[in-house]
LUMTORMAR-724424 format. One record per atom (N, C-alpha, C): x, y, z. Coordinates in steps of 0.2 Angstrom, whole numbers, plus 5000, padded with zeros to 4 digits. Example, Ala and Ser with C-alpha at 12.3 -4.5 7.8 and 13.67 -1.06 7.14 Angstrom:
<pts>
506649725039
506249785039
506649845039
506449895035
506849955036
506450005039
</pts>
This chain:
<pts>
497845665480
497145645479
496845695474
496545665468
496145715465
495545705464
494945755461
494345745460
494045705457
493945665455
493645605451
493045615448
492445665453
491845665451
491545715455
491245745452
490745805458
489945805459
489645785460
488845795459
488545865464
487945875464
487645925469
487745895476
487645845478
487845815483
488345795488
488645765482
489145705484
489845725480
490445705481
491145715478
491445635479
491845625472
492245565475
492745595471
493545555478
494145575477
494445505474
494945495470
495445455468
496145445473
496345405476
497045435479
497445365477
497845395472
497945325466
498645305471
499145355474
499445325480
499345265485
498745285489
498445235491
497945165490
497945175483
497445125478
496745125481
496445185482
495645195486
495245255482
494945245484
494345315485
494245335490
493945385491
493645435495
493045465492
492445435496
491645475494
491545525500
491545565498
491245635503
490445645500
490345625504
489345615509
489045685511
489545735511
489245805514
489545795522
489145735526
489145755533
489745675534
489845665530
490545625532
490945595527
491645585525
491845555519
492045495523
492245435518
492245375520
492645335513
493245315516
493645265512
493445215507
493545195503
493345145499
493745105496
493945055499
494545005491
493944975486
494444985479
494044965474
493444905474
493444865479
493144825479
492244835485
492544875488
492144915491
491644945487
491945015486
491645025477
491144995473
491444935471
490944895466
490444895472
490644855478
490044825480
489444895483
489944955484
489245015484
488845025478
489245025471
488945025463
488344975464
488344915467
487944865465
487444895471
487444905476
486844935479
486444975480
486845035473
486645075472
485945065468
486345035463
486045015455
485644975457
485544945463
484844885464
484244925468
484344975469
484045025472
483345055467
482745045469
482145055464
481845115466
482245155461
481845255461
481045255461
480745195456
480045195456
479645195462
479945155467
479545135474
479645195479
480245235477
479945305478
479545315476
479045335472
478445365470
477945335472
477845275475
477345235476
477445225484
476845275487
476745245493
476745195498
476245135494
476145075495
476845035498
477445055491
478045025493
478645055495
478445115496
479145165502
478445245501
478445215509
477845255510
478445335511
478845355515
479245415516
479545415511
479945375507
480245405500
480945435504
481345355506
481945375510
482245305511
482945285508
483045225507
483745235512
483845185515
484445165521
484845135516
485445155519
486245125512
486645105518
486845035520
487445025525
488044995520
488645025521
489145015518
489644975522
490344965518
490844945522
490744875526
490544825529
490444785532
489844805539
489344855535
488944905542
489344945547
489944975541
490544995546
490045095545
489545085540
489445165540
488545145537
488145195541
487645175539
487245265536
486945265531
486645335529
485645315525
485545375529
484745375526
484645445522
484545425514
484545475509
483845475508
483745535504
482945555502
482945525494
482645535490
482545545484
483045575478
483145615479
483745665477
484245635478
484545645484
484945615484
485145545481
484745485483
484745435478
484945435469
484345475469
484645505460
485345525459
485445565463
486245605462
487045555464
486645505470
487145445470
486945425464
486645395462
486645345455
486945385450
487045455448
487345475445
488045485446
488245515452
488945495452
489245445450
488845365454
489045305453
489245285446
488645295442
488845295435
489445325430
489445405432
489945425430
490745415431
490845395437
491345395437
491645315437
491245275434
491545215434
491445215426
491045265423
491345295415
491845325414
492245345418
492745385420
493445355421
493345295425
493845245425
493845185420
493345175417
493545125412
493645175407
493645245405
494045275400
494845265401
494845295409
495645285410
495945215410
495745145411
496045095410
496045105404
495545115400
495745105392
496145135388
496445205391
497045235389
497445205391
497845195397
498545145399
498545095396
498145045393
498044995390
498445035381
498145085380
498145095374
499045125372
499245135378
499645185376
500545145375
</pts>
Protein backbone atom coordinates (compact mmCIF):
# COMPACT_ATOMS: atom_id res chain seq x y z
CA UNK A 1 0.00 0.00 0.00
CA UNK A 2 1.38 3.53 -0.73
CA UNK A 3 0.70 6.96 0.10
CA UNK A 4 -1.44 8.52 -2.64
CA UNK A 5 -2.17 11.78 -0.86
CA UNK A 6 -1.67 13.46 2.56
CA UNK A 7 -3.84 16.42 3.69
CA UNK A 8 -3.95 17.95 7.49
CA UNK A 9 -6.70 15.74 8.04
CA UNK A 10 -7.17 12.93 5.98
CA UNK A 11 -4.61 10.39 4.08
CA UNK A 12 -5.48 8.28 1.07
CA UNK A 13 -3.75 4.87 0.39
CA UNK A 14 -3.40 3.13 -3.20
CA UNK A 15 -3.26 -0.77 -2.64
CA UNK A 16 -2.68 -1.37 -6.46
CA UNK A 17 -2.62 -5.37 -5.28
CA UNK A 18 -5.95 -5.25 -4.25
CA UNK A 19 -7.29 -2.73 -6.92
CA UNK A 20 -8.82 -0.23 -3.84
CA UNK A 21 -8.16 2.64 -1.86
CA UNK A 22 -7.95 3.25 1.47
CA UNK A 23 -9.09 6.75 3.11
CA UNK A 24 -8.02 7.23 6.52
CA UNK A 25 -10.72 9.75 8.24
CA UNK A 26 -8.33 10.26 11.54
CA UNK A 27 -10.98 8.20 13.57
CA UNK A 28 -11.50 5.29 11.09
CA UNK A 29 -10.09 4.26 7.57
CA UNK A 30 -12.41 2.66 5.20
CA UNK A 31 -11.90 0.74 1.88
CA UNK A 32 -12.94 2.18 -1.37
CA UNK A 33 -13.11 0.38 -4.99
CA UNK A 34 -12.68 2.78 -7.66
CA UNK A 35 -16.01 3.10 -8.11
CA UNK A 36 -16.76 3.87 -4.64
CA UNK A 37 -14.29 6.75 -4.98
CA UNK A 38 -15.99 8.33 -7.89
CA UNK A 39 -19.10 8.22 -6.13
CA UNK A 40 -17.48 9.86 -2.85
CA UNK A 41 -15.66 12.57 -5.55
CA UNK A 42 -19.16 13.36 -6.61
CA UNK A 43 -20.38 13.96 -3.19
CA UNK A 44 -17.88 15.71 -2.20
CA UNK A 45 -17.86 18.21 -5.04
CA UNK A 46 -21.62 18.66 -4.88
CA UNK A 47 -21.19 19.79 -1.37
CA UNK A 48 -21.78 23.96 -1.17
CA UNK A 49 -18.89 25.46 1.14
CA UNK A 50 -20.97 28.76 0.69
CA UNK A 51 -24.04 27.45 2.78
CA UNK A 52 -21.46 27.06 5.32
CA UNK A 53 -21.27 30.79 5.67
CA UNK A 54 -24.84 31.33 5.71
CA UNK A 55 -26.87 30.77 8.47
CA UNK A 56 -30.17 30.69 7.04
CA UNK A 57 -28.91 27.45 5.01
CA UNK A 58 -26.52 25.50 7.52
CA UNK A 59 -27.14 27.16 10.53
CA UNK A 60 -23.93 24.92 12.59
CA UNK A 61 -21.61 24.79 9.56
CA UNK A 62 -21.36 20.89 9.63
CA UNK A 63 -22.33 18.60 6.80
CA UNK A 64 -23.22 14.62 7.11
CA UNK A 65 -21.31 12.33 4.35
CA UNK A 66 -22.79 8.72 4.18
CA UNK A 67 -20.59 6.57 2.22
CA UNK A 68 -20.33 3.02 0.88
CA UNK A 69 -24.04 1.90 0.47
CA UNK A 70 -24.70 3.94 4.43
CA UNK A 71 -22.29 1.19 5.19
CA UNK A 72 -20.26 4.43 7.12
CA UNK A 73 -21.70 7.60 8.11
CA UNK A 74 -19.34 10.91 9.26
CA UNK A 75 -20.22 14.58 10.42
CA UNK A 76 -17.38 17.12 9.25
CA UNK A 77 -17.08 20.75 10.18
CA UNK A 78 -15.93 23.35 7.64
CA UNK A 79 -12.40 22.63 7.44
CA UNK A 80 -12.67 19.59 7.25
CA UNK A 81 -14.81 19.76 4.16
CA UNK A 82 -12.29 22.11 2.46
CA UNK A 83 -9.48 19.58 3.20
CA UNK A 84 -11.78 16.60 1.73
CA UNK A 85 -12.29 18.51 -1.37
CA UNK A 86 -8.72 19.02 -1.63
CA UNK A 87 -7.64 15.66 -1.16
CA UNK A 88 -10.40 14.69 -3.50
CA UNK A 89 -9.14 16.74 -6.07
CA UNK A 90 -5.58 16.00 -5.83
CA UNK A 91 -5.33 12.82 -5.94
CA UNK A 92 -7.67 12.14 -8.86
CA UNK A 93 -4.85 14.70 -10.57
CA UNK A 94 -2.57 12.17 -9.32
CA UNK A 95 -4.13 9.33 -10.91
CA UNK A 96 -4.93 10.61 -14.28
CA UNK A 97 -1.22 11.68 -14.45
CA UNK A 98 -0.40 7.94 -13.77
CA UNK A 99 -2.91 6.67 -16.42
CA UNK A 100 -1.28 8.96 -18.71
CA UNK A 101 2.14 7.70 -18.08
CA UNK A 102 1.27 3.85 -18.73
CA UNK A 103 -0.59 4.86 -21.76
CA UNK A 104 2.54 6.74 -22.79
CA UNK A 105 5.05 4.60 -22.23
Amino acid sequence: MEVLYTSKFYTLYQAGHERCFYLDLGQKTIRLSFCQFLALRHKVMSISIESHFDSDLNEHGFEMLILCNKEHFFILNTLEVLDLKCLIDHSFSLIEMDAENVFTQ
